[in-house]
N, C-alpha and C positions, 0 to 999 in steps of 0.2 A: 504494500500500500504506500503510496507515494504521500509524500506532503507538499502540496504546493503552496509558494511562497506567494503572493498578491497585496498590493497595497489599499486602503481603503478609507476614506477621510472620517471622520466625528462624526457620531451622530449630533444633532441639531438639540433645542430648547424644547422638553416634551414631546419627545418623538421613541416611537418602538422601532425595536433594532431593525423589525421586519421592513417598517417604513424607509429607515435610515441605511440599510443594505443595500436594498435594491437600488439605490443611486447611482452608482458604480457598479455593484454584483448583481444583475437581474437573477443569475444563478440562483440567490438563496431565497427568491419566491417560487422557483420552480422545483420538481419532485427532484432531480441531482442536485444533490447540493454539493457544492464546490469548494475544496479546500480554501482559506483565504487564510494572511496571516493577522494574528491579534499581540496585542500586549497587554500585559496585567495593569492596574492601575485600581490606587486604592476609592477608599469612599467618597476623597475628597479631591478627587483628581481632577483636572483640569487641560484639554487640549486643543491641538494645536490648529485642525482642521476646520474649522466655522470659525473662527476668531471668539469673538466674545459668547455665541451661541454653541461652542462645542465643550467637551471634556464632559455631558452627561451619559450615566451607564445605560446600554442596549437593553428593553425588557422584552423583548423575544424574538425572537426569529419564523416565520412563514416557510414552513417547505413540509415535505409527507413527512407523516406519522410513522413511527418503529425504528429496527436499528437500521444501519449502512449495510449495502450491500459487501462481503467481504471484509468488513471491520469488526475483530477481534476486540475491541479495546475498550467494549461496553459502551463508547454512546450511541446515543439513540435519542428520536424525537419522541415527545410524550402529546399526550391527547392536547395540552394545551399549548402546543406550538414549540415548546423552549426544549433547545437541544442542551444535556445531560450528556456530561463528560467526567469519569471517575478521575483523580487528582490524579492517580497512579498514570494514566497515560498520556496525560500531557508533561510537555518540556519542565524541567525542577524550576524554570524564572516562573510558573505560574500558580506555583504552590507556595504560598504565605508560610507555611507549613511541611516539608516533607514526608514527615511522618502521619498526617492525617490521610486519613482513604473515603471520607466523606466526599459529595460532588460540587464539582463546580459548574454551576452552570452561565450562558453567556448572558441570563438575565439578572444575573449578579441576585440569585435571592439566596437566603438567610440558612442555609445548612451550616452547622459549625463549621467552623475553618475555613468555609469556600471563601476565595474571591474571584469577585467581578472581573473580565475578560470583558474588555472594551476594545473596540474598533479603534487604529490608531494609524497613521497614514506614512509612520516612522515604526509599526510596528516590527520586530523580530520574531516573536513567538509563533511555533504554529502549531492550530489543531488537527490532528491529521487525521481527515477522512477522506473519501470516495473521491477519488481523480477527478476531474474537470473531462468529460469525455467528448466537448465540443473541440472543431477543428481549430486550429491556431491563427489567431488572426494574424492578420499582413501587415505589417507595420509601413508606415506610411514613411514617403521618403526623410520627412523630416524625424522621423522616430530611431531610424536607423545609424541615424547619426547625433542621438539623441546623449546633449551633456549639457553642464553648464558655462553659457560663453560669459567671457570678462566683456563688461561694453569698454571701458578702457583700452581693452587688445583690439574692438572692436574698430576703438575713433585712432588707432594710433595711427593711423595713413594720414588721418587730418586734424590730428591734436596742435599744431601749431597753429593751422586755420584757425581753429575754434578760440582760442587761449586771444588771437590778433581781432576775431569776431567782438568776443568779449570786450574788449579795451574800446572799442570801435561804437558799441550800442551805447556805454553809459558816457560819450561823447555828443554823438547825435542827438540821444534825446534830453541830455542834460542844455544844449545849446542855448535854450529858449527859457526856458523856466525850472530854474530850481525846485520846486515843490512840485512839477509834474514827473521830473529826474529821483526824485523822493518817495516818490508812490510807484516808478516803476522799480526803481531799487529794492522796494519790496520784494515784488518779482522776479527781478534778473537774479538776486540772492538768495528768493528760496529754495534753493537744490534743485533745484530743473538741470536735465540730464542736456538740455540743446541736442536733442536726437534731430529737428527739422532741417536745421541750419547742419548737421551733422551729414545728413540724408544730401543736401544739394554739393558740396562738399564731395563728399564721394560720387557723386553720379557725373560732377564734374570733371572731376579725376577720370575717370570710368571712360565716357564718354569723349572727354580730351582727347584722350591715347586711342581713341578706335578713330578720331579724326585725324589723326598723325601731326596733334598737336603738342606742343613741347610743355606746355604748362595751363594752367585755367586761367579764364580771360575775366579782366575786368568786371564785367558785366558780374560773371560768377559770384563775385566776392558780394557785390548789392545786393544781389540777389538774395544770399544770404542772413542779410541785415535785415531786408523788406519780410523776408521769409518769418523773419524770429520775432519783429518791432506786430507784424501782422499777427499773432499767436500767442502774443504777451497781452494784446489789445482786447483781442479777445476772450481770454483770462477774468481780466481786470470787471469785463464787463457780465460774463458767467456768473463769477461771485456776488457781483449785485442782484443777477437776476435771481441767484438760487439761493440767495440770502446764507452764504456759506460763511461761517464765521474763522474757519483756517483754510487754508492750501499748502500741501506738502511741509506739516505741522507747523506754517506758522499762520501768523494772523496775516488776515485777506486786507487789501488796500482800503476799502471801506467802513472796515472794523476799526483801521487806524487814523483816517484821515476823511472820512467821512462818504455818503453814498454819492455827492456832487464832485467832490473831486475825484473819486474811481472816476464815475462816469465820464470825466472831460478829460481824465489822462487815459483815459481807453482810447475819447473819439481822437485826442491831439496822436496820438499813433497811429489808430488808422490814417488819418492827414496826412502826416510826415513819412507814413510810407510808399503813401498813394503819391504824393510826388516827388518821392526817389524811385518809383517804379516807375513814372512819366517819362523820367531820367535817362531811362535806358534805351528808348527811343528801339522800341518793339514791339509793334502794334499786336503782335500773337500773343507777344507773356504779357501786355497788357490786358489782353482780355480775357485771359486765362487765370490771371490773379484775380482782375476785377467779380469773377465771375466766385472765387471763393469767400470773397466778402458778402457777396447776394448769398450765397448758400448760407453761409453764417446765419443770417438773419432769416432765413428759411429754415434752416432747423429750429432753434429756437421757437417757431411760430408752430411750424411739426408738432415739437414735445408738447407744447403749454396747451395744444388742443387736443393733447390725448393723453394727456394724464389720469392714471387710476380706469383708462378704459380695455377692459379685459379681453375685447374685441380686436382689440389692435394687433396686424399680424406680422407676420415674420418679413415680409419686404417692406411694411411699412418702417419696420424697426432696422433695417441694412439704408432705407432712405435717409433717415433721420440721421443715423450714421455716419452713412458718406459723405449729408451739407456739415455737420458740425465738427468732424475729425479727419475722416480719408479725405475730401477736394481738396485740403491744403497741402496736406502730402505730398499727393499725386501731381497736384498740380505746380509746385516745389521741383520734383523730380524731372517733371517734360519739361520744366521753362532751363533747366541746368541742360538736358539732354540738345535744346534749342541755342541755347549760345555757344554749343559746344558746335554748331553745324552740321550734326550728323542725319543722317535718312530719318523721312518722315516714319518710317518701320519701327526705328529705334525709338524716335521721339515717343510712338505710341506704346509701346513695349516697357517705357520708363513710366507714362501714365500710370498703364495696368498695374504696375509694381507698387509704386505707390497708393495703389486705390486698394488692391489687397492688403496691403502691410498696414495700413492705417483703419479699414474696416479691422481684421486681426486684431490690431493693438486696440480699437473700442471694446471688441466683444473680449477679448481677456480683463480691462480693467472692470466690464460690467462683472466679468466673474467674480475678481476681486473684493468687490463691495459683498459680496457674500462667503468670504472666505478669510480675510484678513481681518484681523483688530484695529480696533482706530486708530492705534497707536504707528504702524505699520502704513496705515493709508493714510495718514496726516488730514482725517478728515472724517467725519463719525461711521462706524462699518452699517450696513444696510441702509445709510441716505437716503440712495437711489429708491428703492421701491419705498421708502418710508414718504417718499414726495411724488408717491405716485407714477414714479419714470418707469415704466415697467421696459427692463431690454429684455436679450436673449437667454438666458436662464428660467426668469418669469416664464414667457412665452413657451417655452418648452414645457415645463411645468404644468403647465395650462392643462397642456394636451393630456393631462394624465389622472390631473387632483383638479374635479370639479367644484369643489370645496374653495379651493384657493379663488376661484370665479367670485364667491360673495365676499371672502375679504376685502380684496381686491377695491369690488361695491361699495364694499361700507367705510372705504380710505380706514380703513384702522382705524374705527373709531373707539373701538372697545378694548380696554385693560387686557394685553398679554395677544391680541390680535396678530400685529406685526410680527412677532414671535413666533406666533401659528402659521404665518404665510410665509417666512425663511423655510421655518422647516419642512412644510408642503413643496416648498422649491426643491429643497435638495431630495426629499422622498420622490419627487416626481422625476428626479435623472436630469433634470434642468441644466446644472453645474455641468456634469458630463456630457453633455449635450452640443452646449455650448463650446466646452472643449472641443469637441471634435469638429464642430463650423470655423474655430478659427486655424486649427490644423489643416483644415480642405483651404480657406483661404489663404495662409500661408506657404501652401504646396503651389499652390496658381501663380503667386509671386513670385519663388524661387524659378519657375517656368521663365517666368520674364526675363530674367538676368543670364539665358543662354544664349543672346546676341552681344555680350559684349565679351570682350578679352579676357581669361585667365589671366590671375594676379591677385596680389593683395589688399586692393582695393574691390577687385567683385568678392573676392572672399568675404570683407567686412560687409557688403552688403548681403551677402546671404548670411553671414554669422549673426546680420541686424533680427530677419524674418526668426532665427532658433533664440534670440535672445525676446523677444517679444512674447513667442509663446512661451517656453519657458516660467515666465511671471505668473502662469496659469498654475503651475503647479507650486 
């Protein structure tokens, strides 16, 4: 009898194991139930998988009644769902006790000596029954190459760019007005990774050298600038709308300086980049940027009229998507691909890449909000659906927990509600769901980046697509 090893996230806030399984293991609702692995964890434990909503113990498990086929080692399910495992045949990390031969079971109830077996997403321990006898899935091209990238190794082709970027922004915008230079300082300081301006950067690079160019051209470097002054602005102006009171753990520009000057050093960026973009005398990447500023303000109009509406579907949520996060991207990446002069093919091809890497990087951070502590997300965990933004996790969900449909309705109006509809998400497979839309997305992208050159520079841009997903887990 094999023991297979599998990893499995926290069950949620009042939630049974059977609910909380099935989000990842469908296995353990069906009659094989499938080895997974668990960890002990005492009464007061606390984990790592849900953020603030996880580290409560599993109360039973869903799958047939009796013992395992082939399993000698005493467990067995019982009429009331919960699989019974004698101490004796589990690993000695699961026995509180060695010497007790009482059971444990994984609803952690109250036989002397048992402890609780809890789902843990860093678990080692495993219980070993009945093989997994489905076929082995295919792992996807990004899975196969699946590690963790350094974004550091990542920007190092253009860490100098970025470091000359930086010295360059808080120039520009400081030019004019000191307290607008103060409120964006918020911003340019709070840990932002400059992945945008990172992304034009490398595709300039990229893109240069397939043109039998010797270096990236002027333009490039603006581009840059308009790329990051346009995404900062936007920022400034989010936080107002969403009444957020941090960004990337610190206090949001309105919190500190009031909601009129956010708002006027949002609109003085847009300005200021809209005529450095003028600058460049491009009538393409002008209307190519101008066209992400309209999305802006078309998403935003998207969300606030489909808030808490459970009907909302799964294109309508990649729309919303694309104007508020991928079109800046994408459209970042063709206007670099465009100064660089190369074939309208490539130019489109750079689009695409950006439009998948940035759809991707939404639907990982929508996972995010249901999976990190606040402390982690530099901004309270389950926000998002707490203000009614239902993304790709919800939605998934949907399809499964008709229930989570009247939460939803009732905006969480009732004590402990919210709570119920996290944990209906992750019981409905939502979380993993989503994982696997932004894995198809980021396999599409990586596709893109097969017309330009081997090197170190397309390398960091496909290192960018596994470093995005990655954040998922």
């Amino acid at each position: 009898m094999a023991a297979v090893m599998a990893r499995m996230p926290n069950v949620g806030l009042g939630m049974s194991g059977a609910e909380s399984c099935s989000t990842c293991c469908p296995t353990y609702s069906s009659p094989s139930f499938s080895s997974k692995s668990f960890q002990v964890r005492g009464n007061s434990g606390t984990g790592q998988g849900l953020g603030k909503y996880a580290g409560l113990k599993v109360v039973a498990f869903k799958t047939a009644v009796g013992p395992f086929k082939g399993d000698n080692s005493g467990a067995s399910i019982g009429n009331n769902g919960i699989l019974s495992v004698p101490q004796q045949s589990i690993s000695s990390r699961v026995s509180s006790n060695p010497a007790d031969n009482s059971v444990t079971t994984l609803a952690g109830q109250s036989a002397a000596g048992s402890v609780p077996v809890v789902p843990d997403i860093n678990g080692l321990t495993t219980v070993q029954v009945e093989p997994d006898s489905s076929p082995p899935k295919v792992p996807s091209e990004l899975e196969e190459k699946r590690s963790r990238v350094s974004l550091s190794a990542i920007m190092a082709p253009v860490a100098d760019d970025l470091r000359i970027l930086n010295e360059n922004l808080q120039k520009i915008v400081g030019e004019e007005n000191p307290l607008l230079m103060a409120a964006a300082d918020q911003i340019f300081s709070a840990g932002g990774k400059r992945l945008r301006p990172a992304m034009v950067f490398l595709v300039s690079r990229a893109t240069a050298a397939l043109a039998g160019l010797d270096s990236m051209q002027p333009q490039h470097w603006r581009l840059a600038q308009v790329i990051e002054m346009i995404h900062t602005a936007s920022l400034m102006h989010d936080d107002v709308l969403d009444e957020s009171d941090k960004r990337r753990g610190k206090q949001t520009v309105h919190t500190m300086f009031g909601t009129r000057v956010a708002v006027l050093a949002g609109d003085f960026m847009f300005a200021q980049s809209s005529w450095y973009l003028a600058n460049l005398d491009n009538l393409e990447v002008m209307k190519l940027i101008s066209q992400v500023i309209k999305d802006f303000a078309s998403g935003e109009i998207k969300q606030a009229m489909s808030l808490f509406d459970p009907d909302l579907t799964m294109q309508d949520y990649l729309d919303k998507s694309c104007y508020k996060t991928a079109s800046l991207i994408a459209a970042s990446t063709k206007a670099a691909a465009i100064f660089s002069g190369v074939s309208q093919t490539v130019c489109d091809k750079m689009y695409d890449y950006g439009l998948q890497l940035g759809l991707a990087f939404q639907i990982v951070d929508d996972i995010l909000d249901f999976t990190q502590t606040s402390e982690q997300l530099g901004k309270p965990a389950g926000s998002d659906l707490a203000k009614g933004n239902l993304t790709a996790p919800v939605l998934y969900a949907l399809e499964k927990e008709p229930e989570l449909r009247d939460l939803i309705a009732g905006e969480f109006s009732e004590e402990g509600s919210l709570e119920a509809a996290i944990g209906l998400v992750v019981r409905g497979g939502g979380i993993e769901k989503a994982r696997q839309l932004a894995r198809e997305r980021g396999d599409l992208a990586l596709k893109d980046l097969e017309c330009l050159p081997q090197g170190s520079v397309r390398q960091s841009l496909e290192d960018m697509v596994q470093y995005v997903l990655d954040r998922a887990y």
